[in-house]
Phi, psi and omega in degrees: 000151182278191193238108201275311214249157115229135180247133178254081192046071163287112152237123208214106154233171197207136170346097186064026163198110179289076185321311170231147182228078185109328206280118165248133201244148191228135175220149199255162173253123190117337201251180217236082195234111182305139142255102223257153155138169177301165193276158181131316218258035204101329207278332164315316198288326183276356179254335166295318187282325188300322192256002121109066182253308161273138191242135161011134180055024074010318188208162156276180190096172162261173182219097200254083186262127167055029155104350195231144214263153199259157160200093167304123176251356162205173174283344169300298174314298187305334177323300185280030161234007166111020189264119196254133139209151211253111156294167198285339154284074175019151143257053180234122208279115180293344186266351189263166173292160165292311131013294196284278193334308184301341210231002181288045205153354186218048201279131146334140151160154197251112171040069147081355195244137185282140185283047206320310185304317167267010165274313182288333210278315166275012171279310169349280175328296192277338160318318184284326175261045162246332188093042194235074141313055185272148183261132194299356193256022204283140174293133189295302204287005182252012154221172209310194175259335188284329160326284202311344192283293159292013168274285175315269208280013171279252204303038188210324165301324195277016165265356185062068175297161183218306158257102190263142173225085162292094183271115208025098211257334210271328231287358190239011189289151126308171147319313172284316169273359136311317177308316180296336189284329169296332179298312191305308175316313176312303220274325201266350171283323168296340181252028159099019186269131177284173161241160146232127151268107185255123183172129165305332211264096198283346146340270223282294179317287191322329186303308199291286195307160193242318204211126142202129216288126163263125195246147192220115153065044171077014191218143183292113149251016148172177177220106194254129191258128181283003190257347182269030184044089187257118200284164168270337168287320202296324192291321200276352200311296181301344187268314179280348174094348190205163190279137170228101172286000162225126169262028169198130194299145156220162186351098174238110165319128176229348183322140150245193176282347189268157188269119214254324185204149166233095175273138178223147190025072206257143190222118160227139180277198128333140160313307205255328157261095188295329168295319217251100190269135202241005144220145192227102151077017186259152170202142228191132147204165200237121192274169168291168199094328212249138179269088178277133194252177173207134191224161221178141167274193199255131170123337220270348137120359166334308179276310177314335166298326168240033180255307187295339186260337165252111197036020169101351181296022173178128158123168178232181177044029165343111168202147194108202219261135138204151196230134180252140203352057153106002185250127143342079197259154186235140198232074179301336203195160216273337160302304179327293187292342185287316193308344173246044176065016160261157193213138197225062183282134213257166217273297168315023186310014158272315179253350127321311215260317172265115157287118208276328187249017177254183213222142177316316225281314156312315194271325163326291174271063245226298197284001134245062205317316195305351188254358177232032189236155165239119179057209171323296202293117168293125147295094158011295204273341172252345165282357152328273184282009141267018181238351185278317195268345158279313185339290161291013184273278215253027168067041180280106163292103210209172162285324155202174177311323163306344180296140191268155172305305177307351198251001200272168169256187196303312207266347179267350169308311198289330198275323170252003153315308212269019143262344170303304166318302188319302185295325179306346160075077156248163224255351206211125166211129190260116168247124192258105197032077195293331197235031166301106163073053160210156207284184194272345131351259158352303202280334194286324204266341156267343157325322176289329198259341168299299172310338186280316164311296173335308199308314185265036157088005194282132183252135191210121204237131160253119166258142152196156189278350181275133176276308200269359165280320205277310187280353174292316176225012149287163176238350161191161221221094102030117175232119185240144190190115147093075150054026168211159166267124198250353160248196147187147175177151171308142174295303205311352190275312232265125149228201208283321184287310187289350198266332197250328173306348181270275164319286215294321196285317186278345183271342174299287214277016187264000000 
């Protein structure tokens, strides 16, 4: 195959770091070629210089496309040479149709008044080569994300894309709607469209990928062809510099006897539909020590169950029990949970979880202010030092504690949801898809920092949509489907087949 891309001694630097080094990339036209590596470790900030989000003169190197060398001054420019690229945070305006979003910077219309009859008409059309039985006028915000996903690349065709660049178009998916967003690439690869894929989810790379680059600490270190049978050890090898022959610490039972939080018959409706109970009857407990999972398909009501138990933060007609380390708590509002020792990092850590345009140094003690203050007034000198002191707990990579959050990649975000929570000192703490859309580094160090909490006596709830993270690192498991809990089992009982056969089984008899 010939050659569509070359990046040439890409160097990209940013105040007190050096992002790209150096770095080159070769893409075949036609093919499917993945980018792999830690977060951090370039491939966003290098698909930015491509797509020209980063603009001409900004960084050195070349950008050689179809042979002739480009020099993008916008995303417009790359736009017109067909060049796409759909970041991991949706663009898409939710109040608007789907219709107006495919077409949005790329309105149809005859002196200046838009052709609503050929805006619907072509959105239809590309709606159509994605596989989105949608209607164009459907409002963006009533459909799901794996919809909005083919919504985004539906609006990246009606652009004649030529080279598509996805970055973790998967990490907010289900299974089922990743197998289709993967198919789909398979299909637009038969029809002569490149890819580039940026994605943790290394399954999904070996499925696809044709070719793939692993970039480490800012620099390309190797290129790897998937037809010569390239191992998933091969991948993380290069990407982390060393081999991780258990990608999850291991499993040492720390559960004691005593019982750290009990809930019983917990009901919570809809906000906004008051007929539709969106948890039923569930009740559960997690002794201290104990790492507890709640496993599930996406919908089945798992955050809404814990968003409602800390403090009440999703839901309306709230009702039951709950007892923290063996006492009644009555929990209105989320100051109300933290004070009784509960803790909720939340799955959105960009809109929840973080102040984005604030400095790690801030944001670490956020849920417990009072510890780093006299009286009223923050102390300087302990949010210093207490921001030095997660930093170096949990391997937050950054230039310094002065780094605003927004410049961080996805797993050092994740690293400061859970030190902020860390610091609040709790006694129960719920991570809600703790290790979405961070690389397998990441995921070994926080897996470590679970288990160490386990250690130290921390009753710990993992919700997650990955089965083989939940069996990995857990002691015992929960299976929730349709707003109830419908299993219960030890993990060493648990596999991948008993967790879904059990959901398949409570949706028969419903």
């Amino acid at each position: 195959m010939s050659t569509i891309l070359e990046m040439r001694a890409i160097t990209k630097e940013f105040p007190g770091v050096k992002a790209l080094d150096q770095v080159n990339l070769s893409v075949a036209k036609g093919e499917i070629h993945a980018l792999v590596g830690e977060n951090g470790a370039g491939k966003s900030t290098l698909m930015k210089v491509l797509s020209g989000v980063y603009p001409h003169g900004t960084y050195t190197g070349d950008i050689v496309y179809d042979g002739q060398v480009k020099s993008f001054g916008s995303i417009r420019d790359s736009e017109d040479e067909g060049i796409i690229i759909i970041h991991q945070e949706l663009a898409l305006v939710p109040l608007l149709s789907v219709a107006e979003n495919i077409f949005l910077g790329n309105e149809r219309a005859n002196r200046g008044v838009i052709d609503w009859r050929s805006t619907r008409k072509g959105a239809a059309e590309v709606l159509a080569r994605v596989g989105l039985d949608e209607h164009p006028d459907t409002i963006v915000d009533n459909l799901g994300l794996g919809k909005q996903q083919l919504v985004e690349i539906a609006k990246a065709l009606s652009k004649n894309v030529r080279l598509l660049i996805l970055d973790e178009p998967t990490s907010s998916l289900n299974e089922t709607d990743s197998e289709k967003l993967l198919d789909l690439l398979l299909e637009f690869k038969s029809r002569g469209i490149t890819s580039i894929l940026i994605s943790h989810k290394l399954n999904e790379i070996s499925r696809v990928a044709d070719t793939i680059t692993v970039i480490r600490d800012g620099a390309a270190v190797s290129r790897l062809d998937c037809s010569a049978g390239i191992s998933e050890d091969d991948i993380i090898r290069d990407m982390v510099g060393r081999s991780l022959d258990d990608r999850y610490p291991p499993r040492i039972p720390h559960a004691r006897d005593e019982i750290a939080m009990e809930v019983k018959n917990w009901c919570v409706t809809h906000p906004l539909h008051a007929e539709r109970e969106v948890v039923k009857d569930v009740s559960f407990f997690v002794k201290k020590g104990e790492v507890l999972g709640i496993a599930g398909l996406m919908g089945a009501g798992r955050t809404e169950l814990a968003m409602s138990l800390f403090g009440r933060s999703y839901g309306a007609h709230i009702r039951g029990e709950v007892s923290i380390n063996g006492a009644p708590v009555h929990l209105p509002n989320v100051r109300s949970a933290i004070n009784a020792g509960l803790a909720y990092a939340t799955e959105d850590r960009k809109t929840y979880g973080l102040v984005l345009d604030d400095t790690i140094r801030r944001n670490v003690p956020l849920a417990d202010l009072e510890g780093v203050a006299n009286g009223i007034v923050v102390n300087n000198a302990k949010e210093v030092a207490v921001g030095n002191q997660y930093r170096d707990r949990l391997n937050i990579k950054s230039s310094s504690i002065e780094q605003e959050t927004v410049n961080l990649s996805g797993g050092n975000q994740q690293k400061v949801v859970l030190s902020k929570w860390l610091f609040s000192d709790p006694d129960v703490l719920i991570l809600d898809e703790p290790t979405r859309g961070i690389d397998v580094g990441a995921k070994f160090e926080i897996y470590t920092v679970i288990r160490e909490l386990a250690a130290s006596g921390k009753a710990i709830i993992v919700i997650s949509s990955e089965l083989p993270e939940l069996l990995g690192i857990t002691d015992r498991l929960y299976v929730m489907n349709e707003g109830r809990f419908v299993g219960e089992m030890p993990t060493e009982d648990a596999s991948q087949e008993k967790i879904m056969a059990t959901i398949i089984k409570s949706g028969d008899q419903a």
